[in-house]
C-alpha positions as CSV (number, residue, x, y, z in Angstrom):
1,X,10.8,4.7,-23.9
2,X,13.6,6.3,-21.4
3,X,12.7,6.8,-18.0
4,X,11.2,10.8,-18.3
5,X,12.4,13.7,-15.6
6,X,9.4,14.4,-13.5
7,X,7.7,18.0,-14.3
8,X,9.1,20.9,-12.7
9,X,5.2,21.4,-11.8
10,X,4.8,18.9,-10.3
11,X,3.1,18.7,-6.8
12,X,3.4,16.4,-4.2
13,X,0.4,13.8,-3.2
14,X,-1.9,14.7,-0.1
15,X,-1.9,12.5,3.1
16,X,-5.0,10.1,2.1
17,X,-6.8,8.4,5.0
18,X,-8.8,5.8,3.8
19,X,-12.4,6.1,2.6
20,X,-15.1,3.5,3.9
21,X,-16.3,1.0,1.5
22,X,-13.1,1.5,-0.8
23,X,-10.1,-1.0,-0.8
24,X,-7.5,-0.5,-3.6
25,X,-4.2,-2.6,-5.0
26,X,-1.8,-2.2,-7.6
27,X,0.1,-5.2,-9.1
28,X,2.6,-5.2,-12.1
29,X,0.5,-7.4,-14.5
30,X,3.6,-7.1,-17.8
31,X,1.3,-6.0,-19.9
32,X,3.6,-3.6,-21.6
33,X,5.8,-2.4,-18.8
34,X,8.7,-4.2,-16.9
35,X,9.8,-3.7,-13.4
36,X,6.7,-1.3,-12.7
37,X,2.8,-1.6,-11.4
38,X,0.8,-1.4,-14.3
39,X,-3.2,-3.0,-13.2
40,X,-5.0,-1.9,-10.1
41,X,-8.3,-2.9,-9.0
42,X,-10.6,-1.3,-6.4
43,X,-13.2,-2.7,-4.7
44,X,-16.4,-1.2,-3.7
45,X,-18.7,-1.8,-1.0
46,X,-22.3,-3.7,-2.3
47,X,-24.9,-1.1,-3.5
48,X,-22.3,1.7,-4.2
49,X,-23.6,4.1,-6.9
50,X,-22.0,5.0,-10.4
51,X,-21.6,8.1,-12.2
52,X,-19.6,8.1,-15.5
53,X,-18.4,10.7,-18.1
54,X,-16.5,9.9,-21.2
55,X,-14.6,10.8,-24.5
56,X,-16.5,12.2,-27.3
57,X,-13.9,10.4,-29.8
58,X,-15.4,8.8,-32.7
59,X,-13.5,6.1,-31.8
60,X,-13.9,5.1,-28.6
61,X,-12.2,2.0,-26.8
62,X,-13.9,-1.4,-25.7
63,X,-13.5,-0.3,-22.1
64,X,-15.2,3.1,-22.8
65,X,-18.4,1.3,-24.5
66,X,-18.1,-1.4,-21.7
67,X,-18.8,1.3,-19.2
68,X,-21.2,3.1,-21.4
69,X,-23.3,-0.4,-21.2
70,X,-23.0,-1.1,-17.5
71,X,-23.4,2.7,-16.4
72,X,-27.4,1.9,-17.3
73,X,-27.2,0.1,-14.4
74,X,-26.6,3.0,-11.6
75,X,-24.4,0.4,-9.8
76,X,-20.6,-0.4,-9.3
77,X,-19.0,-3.3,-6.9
78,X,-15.7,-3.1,-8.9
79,X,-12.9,-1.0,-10.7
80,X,-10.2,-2.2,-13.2
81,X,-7.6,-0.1,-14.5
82,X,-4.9,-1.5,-16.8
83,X,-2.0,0.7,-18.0
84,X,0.6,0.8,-21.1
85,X,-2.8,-1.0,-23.7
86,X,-5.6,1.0,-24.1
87,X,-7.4,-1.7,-25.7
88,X,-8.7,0.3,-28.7
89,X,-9.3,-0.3,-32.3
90,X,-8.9,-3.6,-31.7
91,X,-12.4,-4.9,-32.7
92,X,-13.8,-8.2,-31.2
93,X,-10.3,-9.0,-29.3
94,X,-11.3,-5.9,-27.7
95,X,-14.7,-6.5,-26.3
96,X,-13.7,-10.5,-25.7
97,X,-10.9,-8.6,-23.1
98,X,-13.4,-6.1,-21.4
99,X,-15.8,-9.5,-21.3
100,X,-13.1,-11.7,-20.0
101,X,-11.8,-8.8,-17.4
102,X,-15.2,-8.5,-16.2
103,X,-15.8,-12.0,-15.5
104,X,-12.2,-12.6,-14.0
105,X,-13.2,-9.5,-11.7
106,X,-17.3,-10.2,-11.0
107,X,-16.2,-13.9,-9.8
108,X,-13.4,-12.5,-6.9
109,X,-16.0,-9.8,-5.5
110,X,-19.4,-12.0,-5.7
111,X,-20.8,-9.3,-8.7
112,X,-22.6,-9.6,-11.7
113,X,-20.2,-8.6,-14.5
114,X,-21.8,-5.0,-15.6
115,X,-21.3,-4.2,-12.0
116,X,-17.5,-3.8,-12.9
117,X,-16.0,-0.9,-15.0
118,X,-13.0,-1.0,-16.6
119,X,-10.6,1.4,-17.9
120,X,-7.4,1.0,-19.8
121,X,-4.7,3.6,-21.3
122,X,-1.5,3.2,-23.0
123,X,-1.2,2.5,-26.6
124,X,-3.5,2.3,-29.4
125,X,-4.2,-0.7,-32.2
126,X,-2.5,-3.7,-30.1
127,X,-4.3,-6.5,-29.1
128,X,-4.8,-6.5,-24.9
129,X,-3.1,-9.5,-23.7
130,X,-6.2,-10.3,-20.9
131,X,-4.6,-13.5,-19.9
132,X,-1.9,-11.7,-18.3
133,X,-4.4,-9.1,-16.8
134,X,-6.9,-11.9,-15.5
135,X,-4.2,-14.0,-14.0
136,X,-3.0,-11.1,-12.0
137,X,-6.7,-10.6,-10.8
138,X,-6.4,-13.5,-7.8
139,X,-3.5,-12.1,-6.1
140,X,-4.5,-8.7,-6.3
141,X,-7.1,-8.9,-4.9
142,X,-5.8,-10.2,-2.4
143,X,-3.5,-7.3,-1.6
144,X,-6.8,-5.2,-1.1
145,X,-6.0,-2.3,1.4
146,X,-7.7,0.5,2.3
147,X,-4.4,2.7,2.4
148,X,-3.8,2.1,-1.3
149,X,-3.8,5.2,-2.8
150,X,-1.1,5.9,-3.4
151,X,-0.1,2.8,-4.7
152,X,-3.6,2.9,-7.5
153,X,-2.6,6.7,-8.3
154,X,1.0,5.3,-9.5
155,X,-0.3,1.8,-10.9
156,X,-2.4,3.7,-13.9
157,X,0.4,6.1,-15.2
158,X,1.7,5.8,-18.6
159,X,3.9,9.3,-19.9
160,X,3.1,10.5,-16.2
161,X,5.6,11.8,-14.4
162,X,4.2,12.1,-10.8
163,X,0.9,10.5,-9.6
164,X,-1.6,12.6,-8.9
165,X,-4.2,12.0,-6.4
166,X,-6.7,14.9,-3.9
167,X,-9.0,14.4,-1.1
168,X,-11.5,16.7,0.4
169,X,-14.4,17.0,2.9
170,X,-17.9,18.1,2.5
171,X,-21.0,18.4,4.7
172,X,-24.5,16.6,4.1
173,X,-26.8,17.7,6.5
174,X,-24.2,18.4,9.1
175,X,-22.4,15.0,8.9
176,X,-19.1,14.7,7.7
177,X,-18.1,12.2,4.2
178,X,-15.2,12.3,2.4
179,X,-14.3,12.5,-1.3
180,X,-11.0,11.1,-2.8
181,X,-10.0,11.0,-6.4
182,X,-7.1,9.7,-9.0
183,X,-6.1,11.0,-12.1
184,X,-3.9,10.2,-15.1
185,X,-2.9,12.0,-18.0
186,X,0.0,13.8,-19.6
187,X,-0.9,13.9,-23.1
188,X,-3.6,13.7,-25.9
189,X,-5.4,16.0,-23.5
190,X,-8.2,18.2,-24.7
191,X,-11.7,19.1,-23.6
192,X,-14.7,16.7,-24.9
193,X,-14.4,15.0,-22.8
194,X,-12.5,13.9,-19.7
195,X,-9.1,14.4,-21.4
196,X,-7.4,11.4,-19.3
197,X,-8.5,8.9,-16.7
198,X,-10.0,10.3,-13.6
199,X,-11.5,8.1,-10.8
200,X,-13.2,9.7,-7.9
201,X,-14.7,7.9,-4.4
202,X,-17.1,9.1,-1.8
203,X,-18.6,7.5,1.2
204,X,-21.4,9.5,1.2
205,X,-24.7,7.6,0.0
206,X,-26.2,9.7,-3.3
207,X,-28.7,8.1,-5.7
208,X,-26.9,7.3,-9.2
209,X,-29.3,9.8,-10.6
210,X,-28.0,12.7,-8.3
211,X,-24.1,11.5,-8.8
212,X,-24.7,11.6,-12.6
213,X,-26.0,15.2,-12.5
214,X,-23.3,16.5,-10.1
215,X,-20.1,15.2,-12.1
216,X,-21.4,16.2,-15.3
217,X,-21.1,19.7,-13.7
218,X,-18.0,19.2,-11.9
219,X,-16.2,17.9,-15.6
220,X,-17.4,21.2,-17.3
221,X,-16.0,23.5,-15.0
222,X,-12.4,21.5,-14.6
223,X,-11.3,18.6,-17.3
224,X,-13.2,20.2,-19.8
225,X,-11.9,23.7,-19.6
226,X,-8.1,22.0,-20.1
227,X,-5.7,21.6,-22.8
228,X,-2.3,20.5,-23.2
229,X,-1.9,19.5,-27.2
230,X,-6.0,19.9,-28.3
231,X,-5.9,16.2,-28.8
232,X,-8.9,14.1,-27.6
233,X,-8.2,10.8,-26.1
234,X,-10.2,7.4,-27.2
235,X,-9.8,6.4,-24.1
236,X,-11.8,9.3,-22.0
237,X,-12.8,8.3,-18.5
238,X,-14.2,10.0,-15.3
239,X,-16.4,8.1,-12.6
240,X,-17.4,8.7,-9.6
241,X,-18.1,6.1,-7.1
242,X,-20.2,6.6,-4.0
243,X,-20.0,3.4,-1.4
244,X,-22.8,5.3,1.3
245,X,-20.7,3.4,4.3
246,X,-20.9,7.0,6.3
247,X,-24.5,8.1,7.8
248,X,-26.3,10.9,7.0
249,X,-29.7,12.4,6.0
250,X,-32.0,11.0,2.9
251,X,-30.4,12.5,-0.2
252,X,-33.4,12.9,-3.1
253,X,-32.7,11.8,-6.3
254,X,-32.6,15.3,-7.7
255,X,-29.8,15.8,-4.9
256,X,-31.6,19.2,-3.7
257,X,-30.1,21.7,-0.8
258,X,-28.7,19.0,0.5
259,X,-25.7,18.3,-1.4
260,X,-24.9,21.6,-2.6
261,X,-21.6,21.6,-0.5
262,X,-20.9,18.0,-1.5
263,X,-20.6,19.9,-5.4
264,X,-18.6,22.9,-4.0
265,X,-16.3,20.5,-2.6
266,X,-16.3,18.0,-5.4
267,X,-16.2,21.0,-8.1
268,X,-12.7,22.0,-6.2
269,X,-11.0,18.3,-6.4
270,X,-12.2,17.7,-9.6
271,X,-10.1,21.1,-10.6
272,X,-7.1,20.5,-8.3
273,X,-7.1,17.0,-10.6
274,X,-7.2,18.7,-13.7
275,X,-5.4,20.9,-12.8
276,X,-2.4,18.6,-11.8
277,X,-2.7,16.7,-15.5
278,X,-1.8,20.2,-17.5
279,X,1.0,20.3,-14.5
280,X,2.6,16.9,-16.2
281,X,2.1,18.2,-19.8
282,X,4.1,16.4,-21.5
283,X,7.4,18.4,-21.5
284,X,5.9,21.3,-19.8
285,X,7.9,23.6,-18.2
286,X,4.5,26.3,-17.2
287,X,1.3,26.2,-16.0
288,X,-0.6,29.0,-18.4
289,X,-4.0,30.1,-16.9
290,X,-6.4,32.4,-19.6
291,X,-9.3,34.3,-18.1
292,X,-11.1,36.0,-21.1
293,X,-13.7,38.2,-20.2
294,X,-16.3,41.2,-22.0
295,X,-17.1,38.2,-24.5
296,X,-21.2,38.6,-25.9
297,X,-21.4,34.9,-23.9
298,X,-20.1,33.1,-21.2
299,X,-19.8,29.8,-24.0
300,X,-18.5,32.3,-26.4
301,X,-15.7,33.1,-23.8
302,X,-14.4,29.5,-23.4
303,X,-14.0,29.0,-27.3
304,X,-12.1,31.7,-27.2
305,X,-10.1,31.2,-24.2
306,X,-9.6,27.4,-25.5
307,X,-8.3,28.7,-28.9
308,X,-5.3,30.6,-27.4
309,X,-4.8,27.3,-24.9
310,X,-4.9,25.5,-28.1
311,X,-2.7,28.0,-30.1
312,X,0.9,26.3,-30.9
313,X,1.9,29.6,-32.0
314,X,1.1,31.2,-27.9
315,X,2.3,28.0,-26.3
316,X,5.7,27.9,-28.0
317,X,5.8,32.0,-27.5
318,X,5.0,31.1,-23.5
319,X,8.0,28.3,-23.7
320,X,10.3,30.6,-25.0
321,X,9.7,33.3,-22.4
322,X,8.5,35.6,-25.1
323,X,5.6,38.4,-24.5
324,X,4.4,38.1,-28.3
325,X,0.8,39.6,-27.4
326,X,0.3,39.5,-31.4
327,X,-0.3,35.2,-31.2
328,X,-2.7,36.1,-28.3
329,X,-5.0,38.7,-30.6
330,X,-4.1,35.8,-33.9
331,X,-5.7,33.1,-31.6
332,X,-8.6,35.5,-29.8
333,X,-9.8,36.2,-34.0
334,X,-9.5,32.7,-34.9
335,X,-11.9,31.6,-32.5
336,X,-14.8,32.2,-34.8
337,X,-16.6,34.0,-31.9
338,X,-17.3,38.1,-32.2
339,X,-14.9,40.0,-31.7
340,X,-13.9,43.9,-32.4
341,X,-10.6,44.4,-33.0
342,X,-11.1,48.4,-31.9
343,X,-12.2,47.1,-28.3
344,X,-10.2,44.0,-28.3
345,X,-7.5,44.7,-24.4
346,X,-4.3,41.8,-23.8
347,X,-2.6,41.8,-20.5
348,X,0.2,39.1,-19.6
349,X,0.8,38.5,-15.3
350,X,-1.2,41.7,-14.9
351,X,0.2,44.4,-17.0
352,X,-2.1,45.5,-20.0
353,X,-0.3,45.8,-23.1
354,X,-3.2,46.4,-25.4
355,X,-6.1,48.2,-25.6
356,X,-8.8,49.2,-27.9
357,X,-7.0,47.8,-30.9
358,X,-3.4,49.5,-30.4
359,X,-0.4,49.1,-27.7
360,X,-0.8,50.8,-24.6
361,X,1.1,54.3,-24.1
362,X,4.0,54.0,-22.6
363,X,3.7,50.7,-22.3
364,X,7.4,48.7,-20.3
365,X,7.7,45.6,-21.2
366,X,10.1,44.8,-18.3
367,X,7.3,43.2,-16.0
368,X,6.3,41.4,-18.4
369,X,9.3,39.2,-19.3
370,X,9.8,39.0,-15.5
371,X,6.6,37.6,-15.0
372,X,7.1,34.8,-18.3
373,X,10.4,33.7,-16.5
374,X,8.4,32.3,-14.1
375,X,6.4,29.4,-14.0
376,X,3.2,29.9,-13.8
377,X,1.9,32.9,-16.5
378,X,-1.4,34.3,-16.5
379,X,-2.9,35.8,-19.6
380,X,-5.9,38.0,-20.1
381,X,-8.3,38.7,-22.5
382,X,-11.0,41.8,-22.1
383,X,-13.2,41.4,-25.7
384,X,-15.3,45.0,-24.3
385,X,-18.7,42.8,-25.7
386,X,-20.3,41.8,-22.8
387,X,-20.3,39.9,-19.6
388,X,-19.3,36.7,-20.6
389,X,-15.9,35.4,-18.6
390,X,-14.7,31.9,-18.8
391,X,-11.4,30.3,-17.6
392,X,-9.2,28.3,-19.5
393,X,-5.5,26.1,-18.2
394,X,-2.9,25.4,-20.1
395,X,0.8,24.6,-20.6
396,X,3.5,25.4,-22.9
397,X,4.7,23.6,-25.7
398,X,8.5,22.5,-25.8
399,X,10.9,20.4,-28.1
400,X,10.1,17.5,-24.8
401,X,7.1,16.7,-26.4
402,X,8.3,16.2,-29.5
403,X,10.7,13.6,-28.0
404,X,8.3,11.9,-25.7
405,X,5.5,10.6,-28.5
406,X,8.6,10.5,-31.6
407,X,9.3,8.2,-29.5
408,X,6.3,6.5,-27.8
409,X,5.8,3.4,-28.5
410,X,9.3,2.0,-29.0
């Protein structure tokens, strides 16, 4: 595949100062790529905690049921992230390459094997060559540095155009920890999900219990409320990682008050990260935001809000800068929520052209095609139901895409 233009959304990576008990490295292992990083590894400090969330596919890869094994465990000394092979339906060459990966991995950092997670992405039905993976392994890990962000965030990019990475602070108890995170994904992203690869890091010290319970949160409000084709990924994959090198107060295992601005905090960089995936759509060209609102139910307001995300119809509309508010009422009926046609209001970047079933009197389009020249459009949905509201992110849908996976694999 050609070399791709990065997104014109995309955003540039945050300073990241390193995080205590974390040391990263990228190394290009030619697994499917020349000339480019394509395995990292991370290294965790002994008794970091593990929380995981992952695809809902049917058909889930051997990394994804690795993790789903060791995840029992509550405990993590090691990441592995391979790129262009996503190691899935690939049947007992599959598990023998998590297995193998594992070993390789448990051996350099003094682990048991189901202490390290894997993760791989790229394409789908070829055999993983591991050899190649495992014989990188040694002199990765020597290149461990606590500074290599940047270098991990580029190392597990496939159809990405721009890494993507975020960092944040949060209080416990009046002390200061830190929470960093890593992303990929471009497309096959859909909620159900983690839509892509995410890995997040904390110092802070948080039962696995309490971590579990907080990023299942986080994910519902962020990855799962994103879209760029509707497609859900095999390979699925958020964990966070907490390494408690930084002191603080005695966090339950229900997490209680006490880490309630941890999860504001990790709530926002879990969305900056999704949000930076629909950014590198592949072939996007705008960042579509849908807030639907007067729906009978909050859940009922995210299926709809999803099905005009989803809608080809809208997102092609959006990509060619046209206000067709008819795709948006198509895709708000489809939903298979209620709806009333007679109460039913559309706006586009803040001017309401529809209400209560008819076009708005003296409605001027002019703002309107202003605002979908630009590129970020915001479209919303009153239902006049209820007081359900939900938000949904999206991008549009160009010819790019089209281009990018006819053309994927060769």
């Amino acid at each position: 595949m050609a070399e791709l233009a990065v997104s014109p959304l995309a955003v540039e990576l945050p300073e990241l100062p390193p995080l205590a008990g974390v040391r990263l490295a990228a190394a290009a292992a030619g697994i499917r790529y020349r000339e480019r990083t394509d395995l990292v590894l991370a290294e965790l400090a002994p008794g970091s905690t593990v929380a995981g969330v992952f695809t809902r596919n049917r058909c889930p890869g051997a990394p994804v049921e690795w993790c789903r094994g060791a995840l029992k465990g509550g405990r993590a000394r090691a990441l592995v992230v391979n790129a262009g092979n996503a190691n899935v339906f690939t049947g007992r060459a599959g598990f023998e390459a998590t297995r193998a990966t594992a070993e390789a991995t448990a051996q350099l950092v003094d682990c048991k094997p189901r202490r390290v997670f894997l993760a791989s992405t790229g394409v789908i039905g070829e055999t993983l060559p591991h050899e190649r993976l495992t014989a990188a392994l040694p002199g990765l890990h020597a290149a461990l540095r606590a500074d290599g962000w940047e270098a991990a965030a580029r190392g597990i990019m496939t159809t990405d155009t721009f890494p993507k990475a975020a960092t944040r602070t949060a209080q416990i108890d009046g002390d200061t920890v830190r929470i960093t995170g890593i992303a990929k994904g471009s497309g096959m992203i859909a909620p159900d999900l983690a839509t892509m690869l995410c890995f997040v890091f904390t110092d802070a010290k948080i039962p696995h219990a309490a971590l579990q319970k907080l990023l299942a949160r986080g994910v519902e409000g962020s990855f799962n409320r994103t879209t760029v084709d509707s497609d859900t990924s095999t390979s699925d994959t958020v964990l966070l990682f907490a390494t408690g090198a930084t002191r603080h107060a005695r966090v339950p295992s229900d997490g209680g008050r006490l880490l309630r601005g941890f999860a504001r905090a990790l709530d926002d960089l879990l969305l900056d990260l999704a949000l930076r995936v629909v950014r590198d759509g592949e072939g996007a060209q705008k960042l579509v935001r849908i807030d639907v609102g007067g729906a009978v139910t909050g859940r009922s307001a995210r299926r709809i809000a999803l099905a005009i995300a989803n809608s080809p119809l809208v997102k092609t509309a959006i990509a060619g800068e046209d206000a067709n508010w008819g795709r948006i009422v198509m895709a708000v009926g489809k939903a298979g929520e209620p709806a009333d046609r007679d109460r039913l209001s559309v706006g586009i970047g803040g001017t309401w052209m529809a209400r209560d079933g008819g076009v708005v009197a003296g409605y001027d389009e002019a703002p309107v095609v202003a605002h979908m020249k630009g590129r970020e459009i915001r479209i919303e949905v009153d239902l006049g139901l209820g007081r359900g509201r939900a938000t949904a992110w999206t991008c549009d849908l160009t010819h790019a895409y089209i281009d990018i996976n006819g053309s994927y694999r060769s």
